[in-house]
KOLMI-96788 format. One line per 10 residues: number of its first residue (from 1); for each residue x, y, z of C-alpha. Coordinates in Angstrom, 3 decimals. Each point is the difference from the previous one (the first is absolute). Layout:
# KOLMI-96788
NUM = X,Y,Z ~ ...
# end
This chain:
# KOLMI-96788
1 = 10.844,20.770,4.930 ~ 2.789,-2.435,-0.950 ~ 0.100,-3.355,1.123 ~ 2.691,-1.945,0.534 ~ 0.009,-3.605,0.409 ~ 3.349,-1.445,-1.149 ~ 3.187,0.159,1.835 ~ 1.270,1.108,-3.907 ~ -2.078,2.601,-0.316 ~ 0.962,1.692,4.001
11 = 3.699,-0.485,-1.292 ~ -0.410,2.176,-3.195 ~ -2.447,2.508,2.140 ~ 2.913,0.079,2.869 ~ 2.881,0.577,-2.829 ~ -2.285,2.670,-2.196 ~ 0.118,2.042,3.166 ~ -3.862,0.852,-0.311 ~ -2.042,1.137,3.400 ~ -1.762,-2.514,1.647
21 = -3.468,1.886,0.253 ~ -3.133,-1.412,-1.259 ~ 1.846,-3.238,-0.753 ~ -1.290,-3.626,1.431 ~ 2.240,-3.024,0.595 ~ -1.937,-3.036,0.677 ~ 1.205,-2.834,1.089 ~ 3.950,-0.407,-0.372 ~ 2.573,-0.834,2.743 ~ 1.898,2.981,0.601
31 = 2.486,-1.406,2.579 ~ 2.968,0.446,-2.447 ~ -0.883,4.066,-0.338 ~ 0.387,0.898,2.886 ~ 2.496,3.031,-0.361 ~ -1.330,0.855,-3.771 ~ -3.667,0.508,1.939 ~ 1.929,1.425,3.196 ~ 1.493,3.099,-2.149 ~ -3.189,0.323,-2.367
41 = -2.536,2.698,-0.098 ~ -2.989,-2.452,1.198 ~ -3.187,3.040,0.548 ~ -2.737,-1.145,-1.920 ~ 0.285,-3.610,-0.594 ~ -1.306,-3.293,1.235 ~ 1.226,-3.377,0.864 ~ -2.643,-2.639,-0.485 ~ 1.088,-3.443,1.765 ~ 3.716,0.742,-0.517
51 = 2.360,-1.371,2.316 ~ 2.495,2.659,1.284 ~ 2.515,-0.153,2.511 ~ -0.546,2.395,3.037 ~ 2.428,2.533,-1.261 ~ -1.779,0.552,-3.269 ~ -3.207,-0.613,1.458 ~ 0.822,2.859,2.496 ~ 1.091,2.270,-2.748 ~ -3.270,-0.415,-1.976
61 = -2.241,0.700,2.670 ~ 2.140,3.110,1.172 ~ -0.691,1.248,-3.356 ~ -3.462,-0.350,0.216 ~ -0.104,-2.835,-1.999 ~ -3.038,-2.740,-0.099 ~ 0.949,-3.620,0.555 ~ -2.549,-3.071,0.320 ~ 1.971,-2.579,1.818 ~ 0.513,-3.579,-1.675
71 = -2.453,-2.635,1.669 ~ 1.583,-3.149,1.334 ~ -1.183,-3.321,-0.079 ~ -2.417,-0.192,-2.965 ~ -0.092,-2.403,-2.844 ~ -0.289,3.131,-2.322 ~ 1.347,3.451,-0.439 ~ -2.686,2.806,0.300 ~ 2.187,2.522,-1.571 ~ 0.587,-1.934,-3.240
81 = 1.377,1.673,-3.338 ~ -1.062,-2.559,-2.688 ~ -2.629,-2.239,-0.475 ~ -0.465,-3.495,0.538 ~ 0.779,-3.203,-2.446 ~ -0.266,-3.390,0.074 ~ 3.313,-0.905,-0.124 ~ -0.060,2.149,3.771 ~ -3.558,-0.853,1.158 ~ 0.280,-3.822,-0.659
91 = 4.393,-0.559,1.016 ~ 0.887,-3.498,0.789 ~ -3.593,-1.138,-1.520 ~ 0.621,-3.641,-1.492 ~ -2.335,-1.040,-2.490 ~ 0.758,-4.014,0.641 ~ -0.976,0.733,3.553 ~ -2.995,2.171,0.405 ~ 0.165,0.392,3.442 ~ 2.579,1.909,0.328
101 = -1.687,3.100,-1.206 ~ -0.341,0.162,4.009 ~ 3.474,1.020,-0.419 ~ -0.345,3.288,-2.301 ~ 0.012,3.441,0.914 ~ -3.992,0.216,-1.381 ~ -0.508,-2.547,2.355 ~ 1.557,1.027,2.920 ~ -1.377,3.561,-0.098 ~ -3.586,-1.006,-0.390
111 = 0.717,-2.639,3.183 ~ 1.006,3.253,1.938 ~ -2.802,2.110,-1.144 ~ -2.062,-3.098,1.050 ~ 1.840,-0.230,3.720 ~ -0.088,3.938,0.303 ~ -3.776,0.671,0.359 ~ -0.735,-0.625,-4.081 ~ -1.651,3.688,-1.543 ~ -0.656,0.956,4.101
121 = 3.495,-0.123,1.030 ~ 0.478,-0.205,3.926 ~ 2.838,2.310,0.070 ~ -0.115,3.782,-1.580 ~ 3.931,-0.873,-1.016 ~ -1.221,-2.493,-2.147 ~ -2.808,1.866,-1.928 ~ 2.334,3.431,-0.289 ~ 2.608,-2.976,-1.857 ~ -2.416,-1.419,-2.317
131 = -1.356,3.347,-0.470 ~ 3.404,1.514,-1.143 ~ 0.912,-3.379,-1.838 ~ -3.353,0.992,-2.110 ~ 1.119,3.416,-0.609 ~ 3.486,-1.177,-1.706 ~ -1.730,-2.504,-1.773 ~ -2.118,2.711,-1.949 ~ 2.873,2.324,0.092 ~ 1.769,-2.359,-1.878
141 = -3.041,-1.132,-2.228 ~ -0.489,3.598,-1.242 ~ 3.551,0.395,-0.806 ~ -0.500,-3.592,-1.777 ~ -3.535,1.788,-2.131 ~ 1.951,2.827,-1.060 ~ 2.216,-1.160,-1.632 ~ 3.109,2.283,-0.479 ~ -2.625,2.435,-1.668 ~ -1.749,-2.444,-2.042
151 = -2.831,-1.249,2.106 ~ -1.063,-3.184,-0.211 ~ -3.317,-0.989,-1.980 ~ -1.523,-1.959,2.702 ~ -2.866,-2.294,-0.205 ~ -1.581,-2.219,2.628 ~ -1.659,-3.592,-0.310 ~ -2.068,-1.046,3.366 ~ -1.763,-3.119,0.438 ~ -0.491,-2.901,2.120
161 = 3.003,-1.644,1.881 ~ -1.957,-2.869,-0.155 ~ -0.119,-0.407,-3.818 ~ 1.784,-3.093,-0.994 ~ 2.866,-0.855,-1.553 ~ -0.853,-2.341,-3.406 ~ -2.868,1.863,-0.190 ~ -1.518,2.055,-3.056 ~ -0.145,3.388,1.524 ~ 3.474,-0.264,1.349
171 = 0.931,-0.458,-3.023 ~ -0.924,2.570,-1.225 ~ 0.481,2.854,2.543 ~ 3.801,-1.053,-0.881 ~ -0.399,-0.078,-3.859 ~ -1.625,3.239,0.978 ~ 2.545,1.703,2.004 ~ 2.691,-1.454,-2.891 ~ -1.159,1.988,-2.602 ~ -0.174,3.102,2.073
181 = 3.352,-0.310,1.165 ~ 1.143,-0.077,-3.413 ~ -1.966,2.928,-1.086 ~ 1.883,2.058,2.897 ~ -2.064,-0.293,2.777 ~ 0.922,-0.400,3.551 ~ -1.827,-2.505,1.569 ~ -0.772,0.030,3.420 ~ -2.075,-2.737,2.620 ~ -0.593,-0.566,3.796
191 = 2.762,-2.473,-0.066 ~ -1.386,-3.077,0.783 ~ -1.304,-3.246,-1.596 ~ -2.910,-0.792,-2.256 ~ -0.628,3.288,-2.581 ~ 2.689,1.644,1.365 ~ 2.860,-2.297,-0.473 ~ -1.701,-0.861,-3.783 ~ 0.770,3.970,-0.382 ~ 3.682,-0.448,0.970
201 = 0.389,-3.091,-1.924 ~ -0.902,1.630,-3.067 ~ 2.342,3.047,0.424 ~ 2.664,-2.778,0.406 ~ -0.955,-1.632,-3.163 ~ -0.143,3.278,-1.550 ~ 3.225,-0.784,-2.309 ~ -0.870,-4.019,-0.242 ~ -2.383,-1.829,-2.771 ~ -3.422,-1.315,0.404
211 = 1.491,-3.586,0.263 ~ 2.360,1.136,3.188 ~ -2.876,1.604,1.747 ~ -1.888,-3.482,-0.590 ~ 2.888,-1.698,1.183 ~ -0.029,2.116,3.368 ~ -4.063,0.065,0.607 ~ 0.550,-4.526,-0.410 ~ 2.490,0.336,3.096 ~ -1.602,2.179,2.084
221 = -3.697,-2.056,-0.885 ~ 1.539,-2.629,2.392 ~ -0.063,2.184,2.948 ~ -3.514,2.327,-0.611 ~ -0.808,1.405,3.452 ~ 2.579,1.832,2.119 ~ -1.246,-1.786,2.278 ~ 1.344,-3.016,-1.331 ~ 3.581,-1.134,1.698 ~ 2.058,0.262,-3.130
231 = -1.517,3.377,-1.255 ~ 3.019,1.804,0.028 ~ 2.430,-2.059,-0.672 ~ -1.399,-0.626,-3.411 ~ 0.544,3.608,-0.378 ~ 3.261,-0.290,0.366 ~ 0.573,-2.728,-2.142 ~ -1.707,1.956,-2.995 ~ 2.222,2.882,0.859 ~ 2.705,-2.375,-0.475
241 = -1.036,-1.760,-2.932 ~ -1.024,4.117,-1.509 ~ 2.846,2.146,0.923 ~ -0.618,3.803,-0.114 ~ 3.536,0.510,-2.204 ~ 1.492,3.160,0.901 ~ -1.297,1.718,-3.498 ~ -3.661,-0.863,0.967 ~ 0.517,1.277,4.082 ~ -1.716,3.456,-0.936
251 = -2.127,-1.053,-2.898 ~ -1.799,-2.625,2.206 ~ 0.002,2.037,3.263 ~ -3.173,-0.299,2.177 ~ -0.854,1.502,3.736 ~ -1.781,-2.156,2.453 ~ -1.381,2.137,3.196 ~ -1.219,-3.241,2.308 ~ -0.349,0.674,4.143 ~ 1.031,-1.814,3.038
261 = -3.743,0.526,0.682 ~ -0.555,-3.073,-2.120 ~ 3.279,-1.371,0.264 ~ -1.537,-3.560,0.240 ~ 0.257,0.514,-3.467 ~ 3.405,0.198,-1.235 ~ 0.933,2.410,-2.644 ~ 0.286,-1.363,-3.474 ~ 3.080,-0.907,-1.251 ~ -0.223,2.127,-3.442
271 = 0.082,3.083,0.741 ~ 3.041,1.981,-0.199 ~ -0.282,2.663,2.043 ~ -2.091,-0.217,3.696 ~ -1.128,2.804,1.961 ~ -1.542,-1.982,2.905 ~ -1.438,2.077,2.940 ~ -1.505,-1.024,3.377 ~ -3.070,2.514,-0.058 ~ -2.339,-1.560,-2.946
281 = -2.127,3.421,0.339 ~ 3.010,1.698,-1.663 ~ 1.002,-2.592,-1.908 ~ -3.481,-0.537,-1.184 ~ -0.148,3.836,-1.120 ~ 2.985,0.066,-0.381 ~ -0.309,-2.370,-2.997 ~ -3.226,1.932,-1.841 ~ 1.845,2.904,-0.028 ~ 2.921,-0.579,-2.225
291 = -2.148,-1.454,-2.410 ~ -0.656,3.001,-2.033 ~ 0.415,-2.103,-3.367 ~ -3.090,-2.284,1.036 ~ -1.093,-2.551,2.107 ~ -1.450,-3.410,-1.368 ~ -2.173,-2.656,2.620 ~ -0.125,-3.270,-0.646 ~ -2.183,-2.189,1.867 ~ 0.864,0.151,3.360
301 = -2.287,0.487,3.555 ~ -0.257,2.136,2.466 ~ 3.808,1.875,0.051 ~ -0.441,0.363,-3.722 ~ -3.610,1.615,0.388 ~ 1.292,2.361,2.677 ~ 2.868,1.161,-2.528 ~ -2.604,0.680,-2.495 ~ -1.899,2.140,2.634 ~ 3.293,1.597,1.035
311 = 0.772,0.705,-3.861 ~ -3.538,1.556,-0.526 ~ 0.489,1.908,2.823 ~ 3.208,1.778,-1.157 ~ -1.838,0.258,-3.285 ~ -3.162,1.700,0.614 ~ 1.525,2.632,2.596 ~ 3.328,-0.176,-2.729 ~ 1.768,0.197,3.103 ~ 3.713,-0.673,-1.418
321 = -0.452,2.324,-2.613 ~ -0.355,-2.344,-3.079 ~ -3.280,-2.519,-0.772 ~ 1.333,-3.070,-1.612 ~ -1.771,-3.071,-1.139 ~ -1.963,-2.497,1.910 ~ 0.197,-3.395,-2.405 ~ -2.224,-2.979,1.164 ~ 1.444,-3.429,-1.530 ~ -3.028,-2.451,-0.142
331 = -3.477,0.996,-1.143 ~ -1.655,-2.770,2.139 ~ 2.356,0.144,2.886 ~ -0.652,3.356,0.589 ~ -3.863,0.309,-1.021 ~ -1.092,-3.092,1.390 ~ 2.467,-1.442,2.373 ~ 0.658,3.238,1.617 ~ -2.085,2.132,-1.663 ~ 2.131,3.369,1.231
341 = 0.125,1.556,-3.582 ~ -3.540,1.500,-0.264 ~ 0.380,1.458,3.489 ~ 3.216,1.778,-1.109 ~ -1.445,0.928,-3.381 ~ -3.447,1.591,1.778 ~ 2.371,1.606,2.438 ~ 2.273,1.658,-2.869 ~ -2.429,1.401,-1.685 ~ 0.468,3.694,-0.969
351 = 3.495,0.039,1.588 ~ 3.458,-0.081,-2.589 ~ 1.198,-3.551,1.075 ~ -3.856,-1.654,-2.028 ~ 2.210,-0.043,-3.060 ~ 2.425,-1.800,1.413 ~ -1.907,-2.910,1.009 ~ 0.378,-3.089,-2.082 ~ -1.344,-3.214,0.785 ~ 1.046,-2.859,-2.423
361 = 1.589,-3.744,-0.467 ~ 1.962,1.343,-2.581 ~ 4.178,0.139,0.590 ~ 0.234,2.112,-3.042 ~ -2.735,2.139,0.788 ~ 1.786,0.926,4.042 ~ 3.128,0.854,-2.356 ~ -1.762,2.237,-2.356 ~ -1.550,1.700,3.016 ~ 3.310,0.584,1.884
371 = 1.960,0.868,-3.082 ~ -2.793,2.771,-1.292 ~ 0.356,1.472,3.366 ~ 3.575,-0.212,0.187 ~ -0.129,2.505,-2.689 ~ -2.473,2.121,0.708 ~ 2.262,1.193,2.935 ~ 2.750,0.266,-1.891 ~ -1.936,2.695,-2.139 ~ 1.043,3.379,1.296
381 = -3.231,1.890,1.902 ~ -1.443,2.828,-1.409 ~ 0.077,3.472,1.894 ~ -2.227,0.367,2.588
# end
């Protein structure tokens, strides 16, 4: 099907003369169209959340047309076309006054999920909104993946949000996620703070010295919890101070996937795309999925262990048609602290994804691993 979503792109599909059958429009006001859709051969196609004036709207249903009506009165739009940012998610944010994050869009959606009944909303408009809102989000995150034909290498970092800022293993999850954004990897996190904003930061930095990551981790050391009042707006000031220049926007690209389910924890401020859902089942899946380059835990506690269960999971039935490595960061962490690699390693034995285990505390040794199987599926499959 095609999908539009720009009032561009409905222009140049109104002018080519094409049919509208098995074509989408999603979200665009369509009040000044009204004679172009009046006069246009409508069968087939579907108006998600478009607003229509009752002539066209009459025309498009007489042609047997579907249309999902807009929703009114929500902080969000269900049927949206793009994904999120922070320069959306956190407008009119001032970092010299951190209370006025009350004031953002992030905010003021996860204060009406919170009002509305939280994940057991009270009415069934409300869950069919959040539900649709989830289904343009990955819509518009798979569009994102593929990119233009040349998927995206995507690896994952999990861990803790509670792992602290100024300390050793935040450093280097970043220094970590850095390098493999140079190499050409995606890099991808839940979104929020502790191991997850380290991964961002070092996407960020991806283009920046040793000395300017340094710089950054001393700054944000002064706030280490997000839990701490001036958490994010140290974020912003290291954005400030570390400018993605528009030569390093793609180069240092990183997708965060957080949830209102959490949304007492704000999204970190580094990375530069957000696909932020209100259902952290799908999100959570969601998330394991698209990492078909590799996933790497850090320390983290129980949300991290259930991603590694989730990951072995999708492994051991190969349910998404591709096994892809499982790289524990921290021999002690995850041996002794949480001792979840010997269960996983007993419970891959004799299936494919074994030999993709690695446990280490070795950056260059998680690079190696991702890079050698980077190229093994590049290598054409034999016959059969």
């Amino acid at each position: 099907m095609t999908e539009i979503e720009t009032l561009e792109a409905f222009e140049r599909h109104l002018r080519s003369g094409s049919p509208f059958r098995n074509v989408v429009i999603q979200g665009l006001d369509l009040r000044g169209f009204t004679r172009e859709l009046s006069s246009a051969p409508l069968e087939g196609s579907a108006f998600l959340g478009c607003h229509l004036e009752q002539q066209a709207l009459q025309a498009a249903l007489s042609h047997g047309a579907m249309v999902f009506p807009p929703f009114l009165g929500l902080p969000y739009q269900p049927y949206r076309s793009h994904l999120y940012t922070v320069e959306e998610l956190y407008a009119g944010f001032d970092p010299s006054r951190p209370g006025t994050y009350a004031d953002t869009l992030d905010a003021r959606i996860y204060a009406h999920w919170v009002t509305q009944g939280r994940a057991s909303p009270v009415s069934i408009l409300d869950t069919l909104a959040q539900r649709l809102h989830d289904h343009s989000v990955t819509d518009a995150m798979e569009e994102l993946l593929a990119g233009n034909g040349q998927p995206r290498k995507v690896v994952a970092i999990m861990g803790g949000h509670s792992m602290l800022r100024g300390q050793p293993d935040y450093r280097s999850v970043a220094v970590l996620a850095r390098e493999l954004t140079r190499r050409g990897f995606f890099m991808v996190s839940g979104g929020g703070p502790g191991a997850m904003e380290a991964t961002h930061l070092g996407a960020w930095f991806a283009r920046r010295t040793d000395a300017e990551l340094d710089a950054a981790l001393a700054i944000l050391a002064k706030a280490p919890s997000y839990k701490d009042t001036e958490w994010l707006s140290l974020a912003f000031d290291v954005r400030t101070a570390f400018p993605l220049r528009p030569e390093d926007l793609l180069a240092c690209a990183s997708l965060g996937i957080p949830t209102w389910h959490y949304g007492h924890e704000p999204p970190n401020a580094f990375a530069t795309i957000i696909a932020k859902y209100f259902a952290n089942s799908v999100r959570e899946e969601g998330l394991i999925t698209i990492a078909r380059g590799g996933i790497i835990y850090s320390p983290g506690s129980a949300g991290t262990i259930q991603e590694i269960f989730q990951d072995a999971c999708q492994n051991h039935y190969n349910t998404v048609g591709v096994v892809s490595p499982m790289i524990f960061l921290g021999r002690e962490f995850w041996t002794r602290t949480r001792p979840i690699y010997p269960l996983v390693a007993q419970l891959a034995q004799g299936y494919e994804y074994a030999r993709y285990l690695r446990l280490t505390d070795s950056v260059d040794e998680v690079i190696q691993v991702l890079e050698e199987y980077d190229r093994d599926q590049a290598l054409p499959r034999p016959p059969g």
